[in-house]
N, C-alpha and C positions, 0 to 999 in steps of 0.2 A: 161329480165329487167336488170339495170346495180341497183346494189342496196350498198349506203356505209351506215358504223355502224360509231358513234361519241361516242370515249367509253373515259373513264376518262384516265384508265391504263391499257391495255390490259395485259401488264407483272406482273399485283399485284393475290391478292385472294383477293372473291369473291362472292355474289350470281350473279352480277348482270355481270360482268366478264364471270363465267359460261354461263348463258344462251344464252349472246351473242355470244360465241360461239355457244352453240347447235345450236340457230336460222341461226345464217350463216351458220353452215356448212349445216344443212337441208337446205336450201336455194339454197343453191350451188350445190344442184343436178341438177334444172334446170336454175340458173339463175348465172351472174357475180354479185359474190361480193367481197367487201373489207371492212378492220375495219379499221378504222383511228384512233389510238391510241397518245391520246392529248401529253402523258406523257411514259419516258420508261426510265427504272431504272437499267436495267437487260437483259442481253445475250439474253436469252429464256423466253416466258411464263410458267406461273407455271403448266398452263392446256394447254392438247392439244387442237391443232386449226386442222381444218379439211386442206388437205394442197392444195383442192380447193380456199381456200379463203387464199389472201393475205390479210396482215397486215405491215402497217408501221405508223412509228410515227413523228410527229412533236417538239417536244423537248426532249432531252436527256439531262437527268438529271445527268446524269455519266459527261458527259462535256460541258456542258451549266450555266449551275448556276452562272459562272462568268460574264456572260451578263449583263450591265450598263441594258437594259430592263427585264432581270428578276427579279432586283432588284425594281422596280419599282411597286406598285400595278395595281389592272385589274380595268378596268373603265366599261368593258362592262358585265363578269362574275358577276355576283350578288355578291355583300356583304355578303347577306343574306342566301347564301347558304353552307352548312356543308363544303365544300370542297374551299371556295375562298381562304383560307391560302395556297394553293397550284398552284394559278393562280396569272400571273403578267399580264405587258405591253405585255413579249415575246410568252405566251402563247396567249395573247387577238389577237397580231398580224399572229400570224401564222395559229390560228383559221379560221381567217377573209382572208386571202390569200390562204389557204385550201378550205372554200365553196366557194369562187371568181371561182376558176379554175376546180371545181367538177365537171366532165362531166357523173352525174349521174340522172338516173329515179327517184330513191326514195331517201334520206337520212331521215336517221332514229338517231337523239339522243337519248343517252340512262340515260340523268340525266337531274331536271331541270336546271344547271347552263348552260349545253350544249345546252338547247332545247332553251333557250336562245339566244345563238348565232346564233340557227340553225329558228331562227322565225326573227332575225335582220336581217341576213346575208345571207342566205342560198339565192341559185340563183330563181330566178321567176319560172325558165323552171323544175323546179324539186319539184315532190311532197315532203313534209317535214313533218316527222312522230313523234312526241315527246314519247318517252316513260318515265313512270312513273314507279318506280321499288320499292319507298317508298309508304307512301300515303299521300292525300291532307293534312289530319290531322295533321299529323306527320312534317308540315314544320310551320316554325315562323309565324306570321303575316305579317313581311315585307316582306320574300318571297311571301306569296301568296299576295298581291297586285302587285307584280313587274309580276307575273306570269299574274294574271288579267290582266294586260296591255298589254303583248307582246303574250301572247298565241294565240289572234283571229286571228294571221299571219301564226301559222300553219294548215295545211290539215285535222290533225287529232291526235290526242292524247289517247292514251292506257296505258292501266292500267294493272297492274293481276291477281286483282280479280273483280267482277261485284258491288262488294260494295263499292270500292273506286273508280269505273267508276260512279254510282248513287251519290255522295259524291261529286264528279266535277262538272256532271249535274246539283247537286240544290245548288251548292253554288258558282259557280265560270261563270261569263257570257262569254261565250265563240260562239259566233253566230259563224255561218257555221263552225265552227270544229268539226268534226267527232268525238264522245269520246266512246271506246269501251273497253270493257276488252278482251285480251289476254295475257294467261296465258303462266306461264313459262313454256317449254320443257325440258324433260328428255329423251336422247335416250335409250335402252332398255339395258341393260347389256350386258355385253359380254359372263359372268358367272353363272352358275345356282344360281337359288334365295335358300336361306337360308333354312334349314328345320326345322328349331325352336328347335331344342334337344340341342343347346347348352345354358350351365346356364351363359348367358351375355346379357346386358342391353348395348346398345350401343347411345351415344350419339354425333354428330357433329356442329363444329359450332365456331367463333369466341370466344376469350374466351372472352367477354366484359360483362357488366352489365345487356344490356337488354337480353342477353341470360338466366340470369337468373339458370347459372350452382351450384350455391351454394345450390339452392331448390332442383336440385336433387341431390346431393350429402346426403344434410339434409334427403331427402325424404327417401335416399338408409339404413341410420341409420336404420332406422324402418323394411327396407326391410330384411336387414342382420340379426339383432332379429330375424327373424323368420325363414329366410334361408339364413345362414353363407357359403351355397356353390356356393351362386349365387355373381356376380361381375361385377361393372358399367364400361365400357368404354369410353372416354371422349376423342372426336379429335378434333385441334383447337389448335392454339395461341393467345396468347393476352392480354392485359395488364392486365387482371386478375388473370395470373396463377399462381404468387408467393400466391397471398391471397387462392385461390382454393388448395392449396396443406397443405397450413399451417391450412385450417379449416378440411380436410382429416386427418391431425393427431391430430388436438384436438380432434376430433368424433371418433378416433380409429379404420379407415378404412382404413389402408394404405396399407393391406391384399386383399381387396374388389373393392375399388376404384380406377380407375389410369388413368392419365393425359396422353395420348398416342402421343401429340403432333399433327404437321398438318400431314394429308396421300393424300394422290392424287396416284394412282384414289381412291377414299372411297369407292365404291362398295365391291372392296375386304376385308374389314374390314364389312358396311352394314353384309354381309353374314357371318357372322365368329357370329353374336349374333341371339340372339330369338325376341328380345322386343327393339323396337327405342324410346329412349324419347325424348319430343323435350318441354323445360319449359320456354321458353321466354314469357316477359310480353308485348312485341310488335313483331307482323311477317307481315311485306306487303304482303306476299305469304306465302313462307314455302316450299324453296328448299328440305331442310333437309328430310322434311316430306316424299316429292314425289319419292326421293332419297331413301329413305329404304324401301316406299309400292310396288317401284318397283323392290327393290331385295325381295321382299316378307315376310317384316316384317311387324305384328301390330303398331301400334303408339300411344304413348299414350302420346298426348300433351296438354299444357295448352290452353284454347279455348279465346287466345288472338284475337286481332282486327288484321289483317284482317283477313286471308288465312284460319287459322286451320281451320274452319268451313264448309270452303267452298272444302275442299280437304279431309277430314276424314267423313265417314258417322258413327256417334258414335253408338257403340255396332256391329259394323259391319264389319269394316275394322282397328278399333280400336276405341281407347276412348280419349272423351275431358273434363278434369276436370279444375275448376276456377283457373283464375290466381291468383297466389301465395299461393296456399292452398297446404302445405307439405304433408296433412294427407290423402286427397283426391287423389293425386298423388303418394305417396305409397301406399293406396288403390287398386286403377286403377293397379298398376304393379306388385303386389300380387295377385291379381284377375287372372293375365296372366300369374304368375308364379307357382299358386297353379294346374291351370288346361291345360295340355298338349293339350286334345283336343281340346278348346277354344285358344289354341296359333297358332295352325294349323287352325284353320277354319278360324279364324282373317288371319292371315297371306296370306291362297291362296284368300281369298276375297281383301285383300289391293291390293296384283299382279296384279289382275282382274280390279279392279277399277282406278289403278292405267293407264291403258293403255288411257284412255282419255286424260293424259299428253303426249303420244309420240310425239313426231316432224313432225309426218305425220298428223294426224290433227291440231296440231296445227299451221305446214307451211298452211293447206289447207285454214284455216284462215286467216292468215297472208296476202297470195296472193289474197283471195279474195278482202280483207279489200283494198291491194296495186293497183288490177287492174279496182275496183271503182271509185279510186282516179285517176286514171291515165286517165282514161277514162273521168272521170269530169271535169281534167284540156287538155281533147284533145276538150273536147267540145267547153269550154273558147277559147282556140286558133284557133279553126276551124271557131268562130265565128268571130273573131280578123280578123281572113285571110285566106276569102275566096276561093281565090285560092287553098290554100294547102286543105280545106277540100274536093274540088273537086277530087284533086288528092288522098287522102287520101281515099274516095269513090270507087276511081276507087279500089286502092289496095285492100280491100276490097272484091269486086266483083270476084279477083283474085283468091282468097281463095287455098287451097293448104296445110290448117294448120286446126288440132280444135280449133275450137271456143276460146278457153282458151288459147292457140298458141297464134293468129293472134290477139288475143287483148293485150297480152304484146308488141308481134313484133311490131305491127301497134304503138299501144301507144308508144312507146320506138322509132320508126320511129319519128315520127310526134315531141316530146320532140327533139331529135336528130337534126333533122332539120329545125326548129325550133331555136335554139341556130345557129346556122350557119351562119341562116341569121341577127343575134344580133352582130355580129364581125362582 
């Protein structure tokens, strides 16, 4: 299959950045992909890209911004969505001139402003995947009516957890689109997982509000009281860290606590602690989380809406205490730093558990989900034009390939020519 990603900014940081990598590069074992990166700011990505998968971008901000159309606002990019201050005329047009010319099987957006474009605009002959990386919740009003309206034009729409997949289903009408959860991908470290002997708390993540960094800084006051040898880690930028340092020294932690700034790759850091916290009051998922149970850290996060829940099994792989509860959350992380044995048991169970997020089931999904689709819309066109589905039979009968083969080949065939005959 030829398969492209519609990412916002493939050069920024990330959760939704990361995964899109993972998923392509897993992807790109067997199939052609590329990311279409709307927006590029910068030489290099911040994260590595698998260097199977090309990436290129459609406006450069480095020298474009003088454009009489960037200066212009987007007519087709939503209003309504977190990111339209970042969208013009020049990006609406280039969008639109990009799935014009797509000569792809699947495209997949990765935000709703894009799925957007990708349900106005995106060509006939290609299935068209919305991904959802926040949740339904979490968007305005006027988004989700604009999303109500233009969503029934896509194929299918994913989510990455199963509760904001159920959340779509009963509130948003979306006849014949596919709406499924799949979850984000972690590939497996490069470097042995943690062995929990060391006394640090390690925390990643934007430094913004809904991360909710101050709780555990708060939280680690209490922690330090009772073990002054233990010490929180904190990686991340962001427009909170002047405030996050200056409440560090009014609490008297500037010994204990420390702002470590952004790291890429984070694993290396993951493994350097015993105990990952993760205190945000909202997680669509919960990259973070997946990211530490897979260098073999316990976790102990707040049991916000969506993810936590659904990726920690509490008392098991680690613990979920209520959002914004400081005491309960230095509870939880005293529980794990009083008892050595219980760090380690936590810990190889998180590893363990954690492997349901690799790339290899998760692509196994993914493909299934793509070659459903594909095969849906060969039936539509076989039905259109009967000639080709004779021919289409005959190949078929050819065979030469597994089953799994010959219905991307064939499907990817048939889309293929198909557009051919449309010129």
């Amino acid at each position: 299959m030829k398969i492209s990603f519609l990412l916002h900014n493939g050069y920024g940081i990330g959760g939704t950045i990361k995964t899109t990598f993972n998923l392509a590069g897993a992807l790109a074992e067997r199939h052609d992909v590329e990311i279409v990166s709307v927006l590029r700011h910068r030489k290099a990505p911040n994260f590595a890209l698998d260097p199977r998968v090309r990436m290129r971008h459609l406006v450069d901000l480095r020298t474009e911004t003088g454009d009489p159309a960037f200066q212009r606002p987007a007519k087709i990019f939503p209003a309504s969505e977190y990111r339209y201050g970042q969208y013009n005329e020049l990006t609406d047009r280039r969008i639109g001139e990009c799935l014009a010319e797509l000569d792809a099987d699947v495209i997949i957006g990765t935000r709703p402003g894009l799925n957007v474009h990708l349900a106005l605009q995106g060509p006939e002959t290609a299935v068209r995947v919305g991904q959802e990386h926040l949740t339904l919740d979490n968007h305005p009003p006027a988004l989700r009516n604009e999303l109500r309206r233009v969503y029934p034009r896509l194929d299918a729409l994913t989510t990455t957890t199963n509760a904001d997949a159920e959340a779509y289903r009963r509130k948003m009408r979306l006849p014949g689109v596919r709406v499924t959860a799949l979850p984000n991908s972690v590939p497996e470290p490069a470097i042995p997982p943690a062995d929990t002997s060391a006394r640090i708390v390690v925390a990643a993540g934007r430094l913004v509000r809904s991360k909710r960094h101050e709780l555990l800084i708060r939280a680690f006051a209490k922690v330090v009281a009772e073990r002054p040898d233990w010490q929180a880690r904190i990686y991340g930028k962001g427009e909170e860290e002047e405030r996050l340092r200056a409440l560090i020294h009014e609490l008297g932690l500037y010994n204990n606590v420390f702002l470590m700034g952004a790291a890429s790759p984070i694993e290396n850091e993951w493994v350097k602690g015993s105990i990952a916290a993760v205190t945000s009051s909202f997680e669509p998922f919960g990259m973070t989380i997946v990211e530490a149970m897979r260098c073999g850290l316990p976790v102990v996060s707040t049991d916000c809406r969506y993810g936590p829940a659904e990726i920690i099994r509490d008392g098991e792989d680690g613990r979920l205490v209520p959002v914004g509860d400081r005491d309960a959350l230095a509870a939880a992380l005293l529980d794990l730093i009083r008892d050595d044995e219980l760090r380690r048991t936590m810990g190889a169970a998180a590893l363990a558990n954690s492997r349901r997020y690799d790339p290899v089931p998760v692509v196994e999904q993914a493909e299934a989900l793509f070659t459903g689709l594909l095969e849906a819309r060969h039936a539509r066109l076989a039905r259109a034009r009967t000639p080709l589905a004779r021919r289409l039979g005959g190949a078929l009968a050819g065979g030469g390939h597994t089953l799994k083969d010959a219905a991307f080949a064939l499907a990817a065939s048939t889309l293929r020519t198909f557009r051919k005959g449309q010129r």
